[in-house]
PLY file of the C-alpha trace (Angstrom):
ply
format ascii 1.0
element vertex 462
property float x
property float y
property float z
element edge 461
property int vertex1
property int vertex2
end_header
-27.83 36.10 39.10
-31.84 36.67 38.73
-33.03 37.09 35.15
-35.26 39.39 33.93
-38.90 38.38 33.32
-39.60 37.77 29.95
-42.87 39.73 29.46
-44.61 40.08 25.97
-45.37 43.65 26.32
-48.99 44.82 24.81
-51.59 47.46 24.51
-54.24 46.24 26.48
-58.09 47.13 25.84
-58.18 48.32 29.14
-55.73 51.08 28.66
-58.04 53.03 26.29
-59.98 53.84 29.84
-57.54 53.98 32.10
-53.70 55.86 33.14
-50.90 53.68 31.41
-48.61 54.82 34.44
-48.87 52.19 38.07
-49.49 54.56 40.50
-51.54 57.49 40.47
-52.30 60.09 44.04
-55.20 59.23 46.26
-57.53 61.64 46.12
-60.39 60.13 48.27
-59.44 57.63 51.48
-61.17 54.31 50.57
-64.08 53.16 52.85
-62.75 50.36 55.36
-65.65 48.61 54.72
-64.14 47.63 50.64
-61.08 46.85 52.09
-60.91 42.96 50.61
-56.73 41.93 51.99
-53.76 43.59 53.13
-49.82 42.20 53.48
-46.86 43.41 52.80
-44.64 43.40 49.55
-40.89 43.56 49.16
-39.41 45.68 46.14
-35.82 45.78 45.44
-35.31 49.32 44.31
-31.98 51.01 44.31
-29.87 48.04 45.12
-32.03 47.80 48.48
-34.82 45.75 49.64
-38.07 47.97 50.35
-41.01 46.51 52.67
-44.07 48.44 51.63
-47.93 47.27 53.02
-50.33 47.11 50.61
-54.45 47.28 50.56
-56.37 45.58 48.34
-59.89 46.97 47.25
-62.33 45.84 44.58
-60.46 47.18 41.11
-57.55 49.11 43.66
-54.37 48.14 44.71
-53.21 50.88 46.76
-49.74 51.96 48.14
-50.04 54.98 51.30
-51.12 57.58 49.33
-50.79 56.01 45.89
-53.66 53.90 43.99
-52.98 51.45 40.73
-56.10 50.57 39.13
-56.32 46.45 38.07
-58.78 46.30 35.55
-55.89 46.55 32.97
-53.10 45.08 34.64
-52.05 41.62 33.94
-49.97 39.69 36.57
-48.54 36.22 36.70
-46.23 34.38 38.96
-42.65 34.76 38.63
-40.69 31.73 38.06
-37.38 30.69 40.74
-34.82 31.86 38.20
-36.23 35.20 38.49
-36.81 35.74 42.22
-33.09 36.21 44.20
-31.76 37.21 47.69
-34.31 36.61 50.40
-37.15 36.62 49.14
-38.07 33.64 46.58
-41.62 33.81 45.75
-43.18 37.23 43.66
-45.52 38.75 41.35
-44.90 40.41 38.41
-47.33 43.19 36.79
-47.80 44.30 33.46
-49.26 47.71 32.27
-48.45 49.17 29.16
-44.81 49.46 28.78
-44.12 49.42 32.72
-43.44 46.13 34.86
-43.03 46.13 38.42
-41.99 43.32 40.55
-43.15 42.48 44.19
-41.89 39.77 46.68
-43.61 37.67 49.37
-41.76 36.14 52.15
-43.60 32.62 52.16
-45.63 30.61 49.40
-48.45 30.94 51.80
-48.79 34.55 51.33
-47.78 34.50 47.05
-51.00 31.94 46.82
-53.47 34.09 48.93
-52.34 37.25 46.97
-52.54 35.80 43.52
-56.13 34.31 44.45
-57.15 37.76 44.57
-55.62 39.34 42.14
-56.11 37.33 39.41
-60.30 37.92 39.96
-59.81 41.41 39.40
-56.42 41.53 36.88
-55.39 40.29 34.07
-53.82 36.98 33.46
-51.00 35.75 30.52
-50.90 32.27 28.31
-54.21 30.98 27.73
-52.86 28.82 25.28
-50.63 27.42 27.36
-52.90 26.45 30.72
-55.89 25.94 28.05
-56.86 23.48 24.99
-59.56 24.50 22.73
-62.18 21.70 23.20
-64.88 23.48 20.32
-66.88 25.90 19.33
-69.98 25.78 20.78
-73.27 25.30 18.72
-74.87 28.31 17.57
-72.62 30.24 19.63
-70.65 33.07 18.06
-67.28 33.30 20.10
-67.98 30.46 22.45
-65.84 27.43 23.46
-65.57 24.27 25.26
-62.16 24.25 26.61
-60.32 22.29 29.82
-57.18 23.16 31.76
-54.30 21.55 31.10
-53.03 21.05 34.43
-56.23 19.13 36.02
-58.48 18.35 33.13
-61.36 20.37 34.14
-63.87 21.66 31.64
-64.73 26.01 31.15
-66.22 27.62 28.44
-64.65 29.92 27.31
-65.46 33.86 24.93
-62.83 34.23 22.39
-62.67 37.84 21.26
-60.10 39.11 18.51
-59.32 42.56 18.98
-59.41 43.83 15.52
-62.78 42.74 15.14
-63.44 44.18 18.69
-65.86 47.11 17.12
-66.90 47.95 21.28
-64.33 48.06 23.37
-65.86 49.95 25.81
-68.78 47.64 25.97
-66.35 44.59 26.42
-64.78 46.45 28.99
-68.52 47.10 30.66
-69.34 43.41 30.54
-66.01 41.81 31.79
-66.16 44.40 35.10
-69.83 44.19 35.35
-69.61 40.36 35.35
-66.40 40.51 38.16
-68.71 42.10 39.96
-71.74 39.43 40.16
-71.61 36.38 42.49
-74.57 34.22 42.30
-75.62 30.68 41.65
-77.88 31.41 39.13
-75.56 33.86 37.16
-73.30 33.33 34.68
-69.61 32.91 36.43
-66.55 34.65 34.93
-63.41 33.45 36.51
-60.94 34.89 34.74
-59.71 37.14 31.87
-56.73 36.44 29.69
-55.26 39.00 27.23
-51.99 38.78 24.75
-51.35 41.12 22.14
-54.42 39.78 20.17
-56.75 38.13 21.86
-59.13 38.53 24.86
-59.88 35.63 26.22
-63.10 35.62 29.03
-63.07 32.21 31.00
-66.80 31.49 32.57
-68.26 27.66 34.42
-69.19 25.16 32.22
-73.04 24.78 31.42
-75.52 22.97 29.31
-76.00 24.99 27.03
-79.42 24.51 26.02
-81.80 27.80 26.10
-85.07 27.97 27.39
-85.93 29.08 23.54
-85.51 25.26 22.95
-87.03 23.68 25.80
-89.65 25.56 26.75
-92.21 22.61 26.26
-90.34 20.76 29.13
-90.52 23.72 31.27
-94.16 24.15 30.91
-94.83 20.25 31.76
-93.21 20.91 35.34
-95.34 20.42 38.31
-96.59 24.23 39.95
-93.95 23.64 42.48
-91.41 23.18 40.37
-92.27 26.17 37.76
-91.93 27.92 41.46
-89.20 27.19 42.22
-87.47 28.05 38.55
-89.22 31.47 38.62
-87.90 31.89 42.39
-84.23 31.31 41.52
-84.45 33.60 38.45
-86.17 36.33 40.60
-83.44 36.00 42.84
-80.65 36.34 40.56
-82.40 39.41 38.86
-82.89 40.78 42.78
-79.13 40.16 43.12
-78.39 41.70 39.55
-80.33 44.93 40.98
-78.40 45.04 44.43
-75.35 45.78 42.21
-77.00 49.02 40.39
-76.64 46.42 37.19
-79.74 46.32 34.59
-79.63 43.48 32.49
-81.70 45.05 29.58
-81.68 41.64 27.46
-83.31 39.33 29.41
-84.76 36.50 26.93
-85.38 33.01 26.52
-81.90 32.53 24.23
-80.10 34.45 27.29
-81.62 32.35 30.20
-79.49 29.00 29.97
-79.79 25.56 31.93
-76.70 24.92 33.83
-76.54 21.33 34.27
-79.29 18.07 33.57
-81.74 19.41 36.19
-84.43 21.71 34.34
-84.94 24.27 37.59
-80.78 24.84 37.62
-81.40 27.98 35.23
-78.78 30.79 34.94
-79.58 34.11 33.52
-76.43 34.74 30.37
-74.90 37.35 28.23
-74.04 40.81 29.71
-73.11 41.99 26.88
-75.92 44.81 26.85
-75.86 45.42 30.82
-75.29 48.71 31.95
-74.82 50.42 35.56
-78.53 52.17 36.14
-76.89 55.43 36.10
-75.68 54.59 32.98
-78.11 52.79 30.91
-80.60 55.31 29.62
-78.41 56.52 27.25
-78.66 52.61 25.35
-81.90 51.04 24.81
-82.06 47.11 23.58
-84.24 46.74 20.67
-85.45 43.11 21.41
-89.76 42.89 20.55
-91.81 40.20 22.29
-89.36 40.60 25.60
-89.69 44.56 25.95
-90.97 46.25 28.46
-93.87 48.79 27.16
-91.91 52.17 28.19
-88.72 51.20 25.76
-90.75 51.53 22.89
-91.40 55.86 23.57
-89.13 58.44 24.64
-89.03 57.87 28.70
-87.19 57.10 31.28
-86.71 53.53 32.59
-85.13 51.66 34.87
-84.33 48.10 36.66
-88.13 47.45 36.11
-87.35 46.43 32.78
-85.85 43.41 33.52
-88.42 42.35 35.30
-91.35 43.12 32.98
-89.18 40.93 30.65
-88.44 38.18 33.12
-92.76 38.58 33.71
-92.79 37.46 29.82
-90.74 34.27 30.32
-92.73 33.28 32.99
-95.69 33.65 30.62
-94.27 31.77 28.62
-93.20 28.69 30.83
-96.79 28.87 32.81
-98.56 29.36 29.18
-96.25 27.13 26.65
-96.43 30.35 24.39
-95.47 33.90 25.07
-98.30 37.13 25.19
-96.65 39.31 22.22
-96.56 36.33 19.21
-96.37 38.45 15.85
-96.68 37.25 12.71
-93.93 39.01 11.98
-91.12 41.50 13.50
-93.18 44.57 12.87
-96.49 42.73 14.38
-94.88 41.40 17.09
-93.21 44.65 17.94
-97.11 46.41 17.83
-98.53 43.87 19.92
-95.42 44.05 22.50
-95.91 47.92 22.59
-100.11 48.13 23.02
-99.43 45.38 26.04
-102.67 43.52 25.84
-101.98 40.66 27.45
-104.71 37.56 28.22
-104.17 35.90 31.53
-106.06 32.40 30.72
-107.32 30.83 33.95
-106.60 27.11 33.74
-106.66 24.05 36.10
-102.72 24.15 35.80
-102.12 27.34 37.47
-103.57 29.00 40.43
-105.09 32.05 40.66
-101.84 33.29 42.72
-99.46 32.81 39.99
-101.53 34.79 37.77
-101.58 37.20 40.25
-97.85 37.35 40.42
-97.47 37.21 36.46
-100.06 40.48 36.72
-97.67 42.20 39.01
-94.93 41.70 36.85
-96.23 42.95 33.61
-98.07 45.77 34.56
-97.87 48.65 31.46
-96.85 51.25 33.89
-93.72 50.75 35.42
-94.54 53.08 38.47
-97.51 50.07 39.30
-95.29 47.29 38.40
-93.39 44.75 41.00
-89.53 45.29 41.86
-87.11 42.16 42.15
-87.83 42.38 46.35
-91.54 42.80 46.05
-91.97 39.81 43.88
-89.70 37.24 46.01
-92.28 37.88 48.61
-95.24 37.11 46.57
-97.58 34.25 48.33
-97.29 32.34 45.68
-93.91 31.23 46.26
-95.27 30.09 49.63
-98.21 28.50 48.52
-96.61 26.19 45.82
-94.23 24.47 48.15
-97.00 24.15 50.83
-99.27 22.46 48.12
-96.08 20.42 47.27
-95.20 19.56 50.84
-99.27 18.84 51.50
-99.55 16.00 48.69
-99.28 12.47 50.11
-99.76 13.73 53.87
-103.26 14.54 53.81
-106.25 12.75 51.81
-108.33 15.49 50.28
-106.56 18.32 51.49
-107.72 21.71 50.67
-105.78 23.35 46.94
-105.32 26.60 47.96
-105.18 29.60 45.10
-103.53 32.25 47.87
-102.56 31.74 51.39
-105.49 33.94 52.49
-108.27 31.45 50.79
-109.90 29.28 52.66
-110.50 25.92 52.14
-113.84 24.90 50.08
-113.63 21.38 51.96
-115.30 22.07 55.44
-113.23 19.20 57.13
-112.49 20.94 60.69
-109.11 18.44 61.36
-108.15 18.69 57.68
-108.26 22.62 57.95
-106.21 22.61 61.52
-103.62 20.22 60.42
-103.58 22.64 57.17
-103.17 25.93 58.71
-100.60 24.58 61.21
-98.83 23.67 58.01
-99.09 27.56 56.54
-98.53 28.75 59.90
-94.99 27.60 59.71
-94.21 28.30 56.57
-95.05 31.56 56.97
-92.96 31.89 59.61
-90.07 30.52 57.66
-87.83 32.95 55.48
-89.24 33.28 51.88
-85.20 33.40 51.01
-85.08 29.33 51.88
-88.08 28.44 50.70
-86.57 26.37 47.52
-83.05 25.54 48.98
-83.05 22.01 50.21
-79.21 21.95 50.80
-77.03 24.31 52.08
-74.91 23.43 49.78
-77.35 24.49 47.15
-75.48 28.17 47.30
-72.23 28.41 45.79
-69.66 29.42 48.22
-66.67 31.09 47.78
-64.93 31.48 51.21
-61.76 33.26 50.11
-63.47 35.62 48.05
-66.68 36.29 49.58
-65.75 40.05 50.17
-64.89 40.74 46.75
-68.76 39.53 45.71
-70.25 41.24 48.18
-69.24 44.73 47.21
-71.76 46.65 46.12
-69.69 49.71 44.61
-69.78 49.71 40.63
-66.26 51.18 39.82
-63.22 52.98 41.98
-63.64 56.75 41.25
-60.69 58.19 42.46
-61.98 61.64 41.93
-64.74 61.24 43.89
-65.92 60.22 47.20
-66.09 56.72 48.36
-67.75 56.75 50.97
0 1
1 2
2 3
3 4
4 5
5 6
6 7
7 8
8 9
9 10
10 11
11 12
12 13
13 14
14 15
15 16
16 17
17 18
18 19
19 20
20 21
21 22
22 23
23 24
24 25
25 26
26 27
27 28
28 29
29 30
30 31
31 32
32 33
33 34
34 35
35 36
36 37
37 38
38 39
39 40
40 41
41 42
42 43
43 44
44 45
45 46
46 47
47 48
48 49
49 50
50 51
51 52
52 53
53 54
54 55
55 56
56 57
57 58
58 59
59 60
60 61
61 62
62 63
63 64
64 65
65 66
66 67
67 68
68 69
69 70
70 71
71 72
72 73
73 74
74 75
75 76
76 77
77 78
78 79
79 80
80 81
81 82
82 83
83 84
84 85
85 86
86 87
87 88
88 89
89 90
90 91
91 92
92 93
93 94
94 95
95 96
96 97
97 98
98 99
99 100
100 101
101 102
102 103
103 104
104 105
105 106
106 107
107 108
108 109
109 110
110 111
111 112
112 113
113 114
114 115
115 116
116 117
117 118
118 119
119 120
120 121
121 122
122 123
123 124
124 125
125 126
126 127
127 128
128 129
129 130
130 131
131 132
132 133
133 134
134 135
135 136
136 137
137 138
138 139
139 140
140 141
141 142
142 143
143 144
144 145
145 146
146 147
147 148
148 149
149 150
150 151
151 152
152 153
153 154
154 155
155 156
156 157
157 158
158 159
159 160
160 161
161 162
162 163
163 164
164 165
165 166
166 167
167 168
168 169
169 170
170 171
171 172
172 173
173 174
174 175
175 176
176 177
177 178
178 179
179 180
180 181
181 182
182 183
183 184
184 185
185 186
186 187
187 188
188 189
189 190
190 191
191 192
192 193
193 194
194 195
195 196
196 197
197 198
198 199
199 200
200 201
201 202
202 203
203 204
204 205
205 206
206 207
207 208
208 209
209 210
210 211
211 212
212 213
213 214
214 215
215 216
216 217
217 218
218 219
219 220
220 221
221 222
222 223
223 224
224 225
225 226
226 227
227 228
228 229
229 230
230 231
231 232
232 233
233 234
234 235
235 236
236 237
237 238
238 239
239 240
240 241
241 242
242 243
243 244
244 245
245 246
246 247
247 248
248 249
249 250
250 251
251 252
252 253
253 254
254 255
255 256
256 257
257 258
258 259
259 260
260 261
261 262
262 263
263 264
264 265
265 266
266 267
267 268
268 269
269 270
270 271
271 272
272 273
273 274
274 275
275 276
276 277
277 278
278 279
279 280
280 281
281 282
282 283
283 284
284 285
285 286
286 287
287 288
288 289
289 290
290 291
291 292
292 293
293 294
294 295
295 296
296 297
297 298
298 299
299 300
300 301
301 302
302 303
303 304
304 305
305 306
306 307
307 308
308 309
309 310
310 311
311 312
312 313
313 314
314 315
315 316
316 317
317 318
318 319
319 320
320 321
321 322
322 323
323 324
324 325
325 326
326 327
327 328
328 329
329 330
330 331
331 332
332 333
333 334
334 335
335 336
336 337
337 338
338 339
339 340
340 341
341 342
342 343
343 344
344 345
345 346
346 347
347 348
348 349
349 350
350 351
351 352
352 353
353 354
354 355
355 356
356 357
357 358
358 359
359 360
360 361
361 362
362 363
363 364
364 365
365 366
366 367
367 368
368 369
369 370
370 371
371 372
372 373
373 374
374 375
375 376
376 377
377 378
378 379
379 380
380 381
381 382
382 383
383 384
384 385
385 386
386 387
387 388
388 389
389 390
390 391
391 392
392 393
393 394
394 395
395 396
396 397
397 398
398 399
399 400
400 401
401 402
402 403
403 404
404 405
405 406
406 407
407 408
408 409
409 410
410 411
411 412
412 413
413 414
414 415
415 416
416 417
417 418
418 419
419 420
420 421
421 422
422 423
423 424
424 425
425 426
426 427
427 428
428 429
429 430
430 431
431 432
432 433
433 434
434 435
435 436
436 437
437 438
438 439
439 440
440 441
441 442
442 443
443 444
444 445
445 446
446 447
447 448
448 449
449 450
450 451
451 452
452 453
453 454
454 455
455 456
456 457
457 458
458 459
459 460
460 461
């Protein structure tokens, strides 16, 4: 005789935004291009087994003509004494006060099913697959925690729901964050929720901010600073690709990942917004604002990287332009934008010139995420890097375009031979020495990849 699941039945936070009810009518056919997995499902229903086929889309489960939205759904495995007949391996799914049960015919397919799913759902008994480790230093809700099961160490956001005063912006950040895939972003894996607790599971990292080691950082060789300011840029490019702004991009936000000081990740979504979104709520943060957030205009992903411009200031400089005596000073020099770009022996003319680009006043003159990536200087620090040892005297060059001041006529061949092919290689692997360098997530890829910021179902989708 199967026994009935016992679930712990909840209001989730997600059911403030969405239907309570499973399935809701299509109103829009989903593009084929967000389809992430289909399969088939077995239901017993009326004392008869029903095979139904089932799509999978980023935040949609959907049924024929019939959508359930996953955000707020939590799911978990059922165990053998509640599976029967046939079929021996199923889900279960929780929303609100409903449950529904679904049946796969193999292990095979339960596993590739609940890999998904549990990326975009809910998931039960953190307590039970988790131990608290401890809080993190001068974190407020973080944790070091490991899995029970295999030892291996998360951190981990601990959020009580009656001191939740934002659901909707917890909500914001946990699908924002589902939605980012990149090596130097912050990873959520997984969300757990019981009837008082949300519990948001991320990678383990250092921990230490480049507010603290921002000496270190400015002690790197050019190369190096290039290749931390490359990475970044990339993330923020990848942030932008997903109609995300940041809006809070700062040194206590951008976070080394492991012992090597250019593994940085940029942190903290909790102010990120969709740009279609985000003009309604403005980050107060002086010293790391762009110019435009300070009057009554319109803004966009630019933003970020007028802030982003600022850290690199401040790793290329060891101090950052807008240092105020006080809140209110520092706020007045961040909003008149005066900035000095020092020429040193340390930096090259074409990093100031990228640093320029950056943090332009006017956003309509400033760099995007793409335009910056492609600067030369990216180019030129790795060929200066690559040049060292291999030539006596070679020529330092400030930009690709400079020539050389040493008129050495088999120095400058053997040096432009050497541009020539970086040129030709892409500026995208310019600072990835391993292939393995890039996370890769086979199984999920798709889910990553999509670009769409949130099923609509009452508008188009194509």
């Amino acid at each position: 005789m199967k026994q009935q699941p016992n679930y712990q039945s909840f209001t989730s936070i997600f059911d403030l935004e969405q239907s309570v009810t499973f399935w809701e009518p299509l109103q829009q056919p989903l593009h084929a291009d967000r389809l992430l997995y289909k399969g088939k499902f077995f239901e017993f229903t009326g004392n008869v087994w029903v095979e139904e086929h089932y799509d999978l889309y980023p935040e949609v489960l959907c049924k024929g003509q019939f959508y359930m939205q996953l955000p707020g759904v939590q799911i978990r495995r059922l165990k053998p004494t509640e599976t029967y007949g046939p079929h021996k391996y199923g889900l279960g799914f929780l929303k609100g006060p409903y449950r529904l049960l679904l049946y796969t015919e193999s292990v095979e397919q339960l596993n590739q099913w609940h890999d998904y799913l549990k990326r975009l759902c809910l998931l039960p008994n953190f307590n039970k697959r988790h131990k608290l480790m401890g809080k993190i230093k001068n974190s407020l809700n973080f944790y070091d925690c490991y899995k029970c099961i295999n030892g291996q160490q998360y951190q981990v956001k601990i959020l009580e729901k009656p001191q939740i005063t934002q659901t909707k912006q917890v909500i914001r950040e946990i699908q924002i964050l589902r939605r980012l895939n990149h090596p130097q972003i912050q990873k959520l894996l997984e969300v757990y929720e019981d009837s008082n607790t949300v519990y948001i599971l991320f990678d383990k990292f250092l921990g230490h901010s480049l507010k603290t080691k921002l000496p270190e950082y400015w002690n790197l060789t050019e190369k190096q600073q290039a290749e931390v300011c490359f990475k970044l840029l990339n993330a923020l490019a990848h942030i932008h690709s997903k109609n995300i702004i940041h809006k809070d991009i700062r040194p206590e936000n951008i976070i080394q990942l492991n012992s090597q000081l250019t593994n940085l990740i940029i942190a903290n979504f909790a102010s990120a917004d969709s740009k279609e979104k985000c003009k309604k709520r403005k980050v107060f943060n002086p010293g790391f604002m762009a110019p435009e957030l300070f009057q009554n205009r319109n803004f966009d992903d630019k933003i970020d990287i007028f802030s982003l411009g600022v850290i690199f200031y401040g790793i290329f400089y060891c101090k950052y332009p807008f240092e105020g005596k006080d809140f209110r000073e520092t706020a007045i020099l961040n909003e008149k934008c005066e900035i000095n770009f020092e020429y040193s022996k340390k930096l090259s003319s074409s990093a100031i010139e990228l640093l320029q680009g950056m943090l332009k006043k006017d956003p309509t003159q400033r760099f995007n995420a793409q335009t910056a990536l492609k600067h030369h200087w990216f180019i030129n620090a790795r060929s200066k890097e690559q040049m060292k040892g291999n030539m006596l005297g070679a020529p330092s060059l400030s930009t690709i375009q400079e020539k050389s001041e040493i008129d050495i006529s088999m120095q400058d061949r053997l040096f432009n031979k050497q541009q020539s092919k970086l040129r030709a290689k892409s500026v995208d692997t310019l600072f990835i020495t391993d292939a393995n360098e890039i996370e890769s997530i086979p199984l999920h890829q798709k889910i990553q990849n999509m670009t769409n910021i949130q099923f609509n179902p009452s508008k188009s989708n194509h």
